[in-house]
N, C-alpha and C positions, 0 to 999 in steps of 0.2 A: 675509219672509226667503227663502220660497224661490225668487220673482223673481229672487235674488241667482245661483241656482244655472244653470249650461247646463245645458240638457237634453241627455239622455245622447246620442239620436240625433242632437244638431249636433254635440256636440265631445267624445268620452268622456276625453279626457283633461285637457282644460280640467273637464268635472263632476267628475272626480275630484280634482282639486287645489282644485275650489269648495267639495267636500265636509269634505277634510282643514281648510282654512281656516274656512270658517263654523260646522261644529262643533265646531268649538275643540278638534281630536284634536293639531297641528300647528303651527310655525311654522317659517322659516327662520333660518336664524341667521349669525353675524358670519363662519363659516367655511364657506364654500362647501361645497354638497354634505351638510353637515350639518343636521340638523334639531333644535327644542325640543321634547320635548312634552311637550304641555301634560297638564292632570290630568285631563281624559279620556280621553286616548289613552294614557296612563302605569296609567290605571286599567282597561281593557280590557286592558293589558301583564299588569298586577298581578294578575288572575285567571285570564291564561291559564297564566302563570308558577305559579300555587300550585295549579291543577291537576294539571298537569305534573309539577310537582316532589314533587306527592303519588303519581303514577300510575309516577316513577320508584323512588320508594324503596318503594312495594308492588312492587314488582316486584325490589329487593334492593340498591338503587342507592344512593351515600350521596354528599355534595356536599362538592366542594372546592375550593380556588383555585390557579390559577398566576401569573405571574408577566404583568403585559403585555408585557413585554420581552423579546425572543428575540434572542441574540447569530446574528449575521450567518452565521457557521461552521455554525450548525446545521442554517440550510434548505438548506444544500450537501451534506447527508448522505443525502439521498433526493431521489434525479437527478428525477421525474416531479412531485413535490410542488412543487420548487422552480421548475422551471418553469412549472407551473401556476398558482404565485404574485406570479413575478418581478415582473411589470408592475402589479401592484395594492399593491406594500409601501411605506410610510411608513417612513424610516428615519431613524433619530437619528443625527447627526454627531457633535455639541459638548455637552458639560453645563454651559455658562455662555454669562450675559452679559454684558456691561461697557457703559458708558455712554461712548457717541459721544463718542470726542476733540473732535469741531465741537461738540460741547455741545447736538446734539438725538436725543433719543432714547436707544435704546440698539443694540447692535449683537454679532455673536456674538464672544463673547472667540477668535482664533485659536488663543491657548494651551489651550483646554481643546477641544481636539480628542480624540473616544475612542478608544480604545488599536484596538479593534473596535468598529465601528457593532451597533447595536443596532435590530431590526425591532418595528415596532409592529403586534404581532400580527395579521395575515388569519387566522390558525387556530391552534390550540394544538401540534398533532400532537407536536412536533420537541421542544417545552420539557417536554411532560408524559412523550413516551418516554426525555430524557434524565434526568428523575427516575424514573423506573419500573427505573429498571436498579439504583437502592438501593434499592428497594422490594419486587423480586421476586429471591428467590432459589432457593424452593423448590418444591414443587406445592402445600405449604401455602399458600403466598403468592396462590394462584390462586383463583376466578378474583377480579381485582382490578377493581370494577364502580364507576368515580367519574363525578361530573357535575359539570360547573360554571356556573353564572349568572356572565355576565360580557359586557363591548365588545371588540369586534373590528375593527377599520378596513382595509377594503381600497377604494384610490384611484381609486373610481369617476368617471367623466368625466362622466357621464350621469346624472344621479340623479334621482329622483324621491320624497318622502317616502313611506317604511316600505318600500317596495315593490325601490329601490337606492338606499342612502344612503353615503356614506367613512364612515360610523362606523355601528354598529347595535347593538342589544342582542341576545344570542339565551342559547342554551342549548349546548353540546357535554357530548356523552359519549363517554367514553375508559375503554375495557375490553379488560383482559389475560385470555386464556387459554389451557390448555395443549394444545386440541386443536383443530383444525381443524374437526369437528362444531361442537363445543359456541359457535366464534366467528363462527360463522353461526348458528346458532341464535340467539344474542344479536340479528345484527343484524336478523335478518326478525322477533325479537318485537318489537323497537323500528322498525319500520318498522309491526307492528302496532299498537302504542300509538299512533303519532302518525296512524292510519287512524282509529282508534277516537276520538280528542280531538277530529280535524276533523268528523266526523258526528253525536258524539252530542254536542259541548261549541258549537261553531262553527257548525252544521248545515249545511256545507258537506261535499257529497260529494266524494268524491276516487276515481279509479282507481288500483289499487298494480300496481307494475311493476319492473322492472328499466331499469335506463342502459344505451344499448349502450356499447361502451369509448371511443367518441370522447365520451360527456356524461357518464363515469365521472370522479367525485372524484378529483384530483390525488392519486394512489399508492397508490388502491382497486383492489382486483382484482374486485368487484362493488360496483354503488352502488343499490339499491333507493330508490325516491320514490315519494311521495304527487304526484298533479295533479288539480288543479281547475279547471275552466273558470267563468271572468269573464263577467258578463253583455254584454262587447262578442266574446266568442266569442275571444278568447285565452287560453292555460292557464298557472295560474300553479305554478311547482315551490315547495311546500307545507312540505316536509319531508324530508330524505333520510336515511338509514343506507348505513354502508360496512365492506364488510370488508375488511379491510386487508391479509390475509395472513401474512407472515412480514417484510412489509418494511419496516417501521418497527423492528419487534427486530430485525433485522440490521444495519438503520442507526446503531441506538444501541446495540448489542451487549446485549440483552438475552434473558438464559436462566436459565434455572432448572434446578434434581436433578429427576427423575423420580423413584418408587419405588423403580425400580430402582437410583436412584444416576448415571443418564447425564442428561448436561446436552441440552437441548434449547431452540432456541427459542422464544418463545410466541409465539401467535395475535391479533392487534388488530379492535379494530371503534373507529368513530368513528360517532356521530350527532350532527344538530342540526336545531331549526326557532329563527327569530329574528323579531322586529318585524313582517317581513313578512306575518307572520301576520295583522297587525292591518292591513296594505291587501288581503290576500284576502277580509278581514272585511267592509270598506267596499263593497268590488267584488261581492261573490257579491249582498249583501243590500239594497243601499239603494238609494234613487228619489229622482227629481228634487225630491221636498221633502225632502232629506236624509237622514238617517245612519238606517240600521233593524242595531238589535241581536238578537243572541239573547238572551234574558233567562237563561241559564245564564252567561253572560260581561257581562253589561250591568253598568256599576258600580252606576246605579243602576233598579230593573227597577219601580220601582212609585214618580209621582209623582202628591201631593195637593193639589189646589190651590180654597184658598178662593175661592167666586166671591159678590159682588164683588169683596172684599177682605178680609183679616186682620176676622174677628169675633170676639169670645168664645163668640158658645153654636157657631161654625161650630168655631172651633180646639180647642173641647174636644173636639170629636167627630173632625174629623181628627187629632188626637194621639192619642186613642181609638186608632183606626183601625190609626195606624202601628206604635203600639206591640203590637195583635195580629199583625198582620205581620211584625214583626220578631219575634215568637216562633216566628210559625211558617220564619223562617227567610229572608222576603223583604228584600232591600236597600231600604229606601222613605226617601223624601223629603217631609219638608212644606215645600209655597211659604211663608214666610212673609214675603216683599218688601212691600210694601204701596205701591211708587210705579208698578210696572208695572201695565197695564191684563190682564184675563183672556186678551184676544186676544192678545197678546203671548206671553205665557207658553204659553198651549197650540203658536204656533206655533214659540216656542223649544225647548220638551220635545219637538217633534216635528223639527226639525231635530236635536237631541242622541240621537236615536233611544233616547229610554225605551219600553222596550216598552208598559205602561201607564200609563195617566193618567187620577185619578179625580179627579171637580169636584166638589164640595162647596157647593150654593146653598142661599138660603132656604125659597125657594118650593118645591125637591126636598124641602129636607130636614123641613118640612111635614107634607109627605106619605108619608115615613119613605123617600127614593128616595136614591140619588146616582148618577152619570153616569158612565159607565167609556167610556174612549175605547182601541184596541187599537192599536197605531203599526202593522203589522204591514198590516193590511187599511184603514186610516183608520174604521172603523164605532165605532160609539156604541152605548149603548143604557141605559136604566134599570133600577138594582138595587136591591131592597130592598137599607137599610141596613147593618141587623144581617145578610146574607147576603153582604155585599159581600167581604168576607175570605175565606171558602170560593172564592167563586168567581172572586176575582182568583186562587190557588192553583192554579185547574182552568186560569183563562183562562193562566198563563203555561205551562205545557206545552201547551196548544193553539198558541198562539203560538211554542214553540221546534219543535214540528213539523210546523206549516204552511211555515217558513221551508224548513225541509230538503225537505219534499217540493217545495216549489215551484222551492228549487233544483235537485233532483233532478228535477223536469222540463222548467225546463228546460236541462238537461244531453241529457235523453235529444232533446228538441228539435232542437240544434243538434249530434249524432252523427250522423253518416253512414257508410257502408259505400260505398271506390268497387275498380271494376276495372281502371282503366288512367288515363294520366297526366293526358288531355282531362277526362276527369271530375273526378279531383283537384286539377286547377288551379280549374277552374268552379265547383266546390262551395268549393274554400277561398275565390274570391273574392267568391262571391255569396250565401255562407252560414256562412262561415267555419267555428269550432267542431272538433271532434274527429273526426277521421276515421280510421276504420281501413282498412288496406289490409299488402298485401301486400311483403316487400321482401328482397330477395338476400342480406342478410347483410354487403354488403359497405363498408368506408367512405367508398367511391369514388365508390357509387350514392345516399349517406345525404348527401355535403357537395353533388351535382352539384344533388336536392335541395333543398337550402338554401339553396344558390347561386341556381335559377332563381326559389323560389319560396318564402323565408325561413320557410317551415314546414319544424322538426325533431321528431325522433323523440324525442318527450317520453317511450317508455316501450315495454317489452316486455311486455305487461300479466299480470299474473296467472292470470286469465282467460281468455286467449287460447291456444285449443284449437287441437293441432299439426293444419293442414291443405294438403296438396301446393296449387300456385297459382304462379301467377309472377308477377314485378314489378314493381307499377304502374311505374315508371321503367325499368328494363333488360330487359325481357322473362324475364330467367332464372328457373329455378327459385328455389321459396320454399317453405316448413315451417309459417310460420305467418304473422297480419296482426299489425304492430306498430299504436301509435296516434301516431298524426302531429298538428301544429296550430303556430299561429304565439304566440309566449310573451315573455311578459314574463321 
């Protein structure tokens, strides 16, 4: 199988779409730009999602729906959002069809053209502040903390599965407050959750940051992100929070009494991470024989597989097995196919990147042994039996933190620190990866940039301690190093 795969060093973007295909995370489908997934990649979705959705409502959040449908008049209520979105909206004309006068097919009925087209959501912002405005009247009403699980379609040209798709799945959060504190507050805690999920759930590191305004969220007045560098030394944006200010409650006339009885605007934030999630997943972690999971997110993190085949005294002991597992809380699998060959199967579990895989022979089991294989490292080794459960338990947190450090170094690997523009160009092209340097401030020096040398300023970083310097591009003074790099 994994002959099927390019190796990373000939084509990264060909191995990445050999990856998506061969195990079975993905398919194309009958709509351009769109993708199927399959129940692997749905099940990698299904546990980042119930994480999340756990880690939002400890935190106070409660989940709800809107509508897919955004009437046209709305995105024209906030001049920056709409343009931000204009060129990516899907829009509904007509609500019928009628069958071709020629008698093939069908065809859109002219008469049921709509009164007002209707946008097929890129974001919610515009649908949920025009409900918000029956929702909130008082400082009781505050703060009002929703999320919603939902598809979003913005009409990408370009696409590539999970990573940019016209259709996606994600997550948004839309939360009202009454003060400007408290609606930054929100959004740098959720810029922290979604730091917190990629490292300890994903074990993908991230640096957190601020957007400068030109890569700020259409009608954010700050956009805080998560970025992670991809093992072809490009970064991918992870995750963002934005506060929104006062300008979506102005847009949709939304205000509330104060205590004292005076009516005041509220304060907005918006987050989300979507799908994408699951091609940074593929990208930070797996090798040219295929897919490596974390086993905190693996659907399934422990397979057992009879060798030679399906036996009775092997199958009672691998049911044994699974069923102690599954008490303690592990996702496990028993093979029980009996037409595939052993080889097969191991190299199949090891292209679906199950973090473990225990074999089950005779001749082991004999000897009271079974075979524990780690996806992680490729190594093997022999365990007694009856100890085999404890320390598949140990081996899978070894396994979810060898991945992080490994990507954790190499992240620190492919960072660089440069002084001027000859080095920034040279290190991005012959080393690519994260760089920080120096830079004016201004968005003249940040697109000229971009322009020569399609690395942008993925981030003002958190981290990044105020020091006088001037910059790599324009000579002028500078405050501090942002982190530059070329991004998906």
């Amino acid at each position: 199988m994994a002959k099927e795969i390019t190796p990373r060093t000939e084509d990264y973007s060909k191995w990445y779409l050999d990856i998506v295909r061969k195990a079975g995370l993905a398919d194309n489908s009958a709509v351009r730009g769109c993708m199927v997934i399959k129940p692997l990649g749905f099940g990698l979705w299904e546990n980042m999602k119930a994480v999340l959705d756990q880690m939002f409502k400890d935190t106070g959040h409660v989940n709800a729906y809107f509508p897919l449908f955004i009437p046209k008049s709305f995105l024209s209520k906030e001049a920056d959002h709409v343009e931000g979105f204009a060129k990516e909206c899907a829009v509904v004309t007509h609500h019928r069809l009628m069958n071709n006068p020629n008698g093939s097919g069908v065809v859109v009925d002219p008469s049921a053209k709509l009164e007002e087209e209707l946008i097929v959501r890129p974001t919610s912002e515009t649908i949920i502040w025009n409900t918000y405005r029956d929702w909130i009247n008082s400082y009781r009403d505050l703060p009002l903390l929703i999320n919603q699980w939902a598809n979003v379609v913005r009409w990408e040209m370009r696409t590539r599965p999970f990573l940019r798709t016209a259709e996606f799945l994600w997550q948004e959060g839309h939360t009202a407050h009454a003060t400007k504190a408290e609606a930054l507050e929100e959004s740098q805690m959720i810029h922290e959750v979604y730091a917190r999920f990629a490292e300890d759930y994903m074990a993908m590191p991230v640096i957190k940051g601020a957007k400068t305004a030109s890569e700020r969220f259409a009608g954010a007045e700050e956009t805080y992100t998560i970025e992670a560098l991809m093992q072809d030394g490009k970064a991918l944006q992870a995750g963002t929070s934005h506060f929104l200010g006062q300008n979506f409650a102005k847009a949709f006339d939304v205000k509330y009494s104060t205590k004292e009885n005076k009516e005041e605007y509220v304060w907005a934030t918006s987050w989300g991470v979507s799908t994408r999630l699951v091609g940074g997943l593929i990208m930070t972690h797996s090798d040219d024989e295929g897919l490596v999971l974390p086993p905190k997110l693996a659907p399934v993190q422990v397979v057992i597989i009879p060798i030679p085949k399906p036996d009775p005294e092997i199958m009672e002991v691998a049911d044994a097995m699974a069923e102690a597992l599954k008490a303690q809380g592990v996702r496990v699998k028993v093979d029980r196919d009996d037409q595939k060959r052993p080889g097969f199967k191991f190299a199949q579990y090891e292209m679906e990147g199950v973090p473990v895989r225990i074999g089950i022979g005779k001749r082991d089991l004999e000897k009271g042994l079974v075979e524990i294989a780690r996806r992680d490292t490729k190594t093997k080794e022999s365990i007694a039996k009856d100890g085999a459960v404890a320390h598949v338990k140990t081996l899978l947190d070894e396994i979810q933190d060898n991945l992080l450090a490994r990507a954790k170094q190499f992240r620190a690997d492919h960072t660089s620190t440069v002084e001027n523009f000859d080095q920034f160009k040279e290190v991005l092209e012959s080393k690519g990866g994260f760089i920080y340097a120096h830079w004016d401030g201004t968005a003249e020096t940040e697109a000229k940039i971009k322009e020569e040398t399609k690395a942008t300023i993925r981030c003002i970083p958190n981290d990044s301690p105020l020091e006088e310097g001037v910059c790599v591009y324009s000579g002028k003074p500078s405050k501090q190093k942002v982190l530059f790099a070329k991004a998906y």
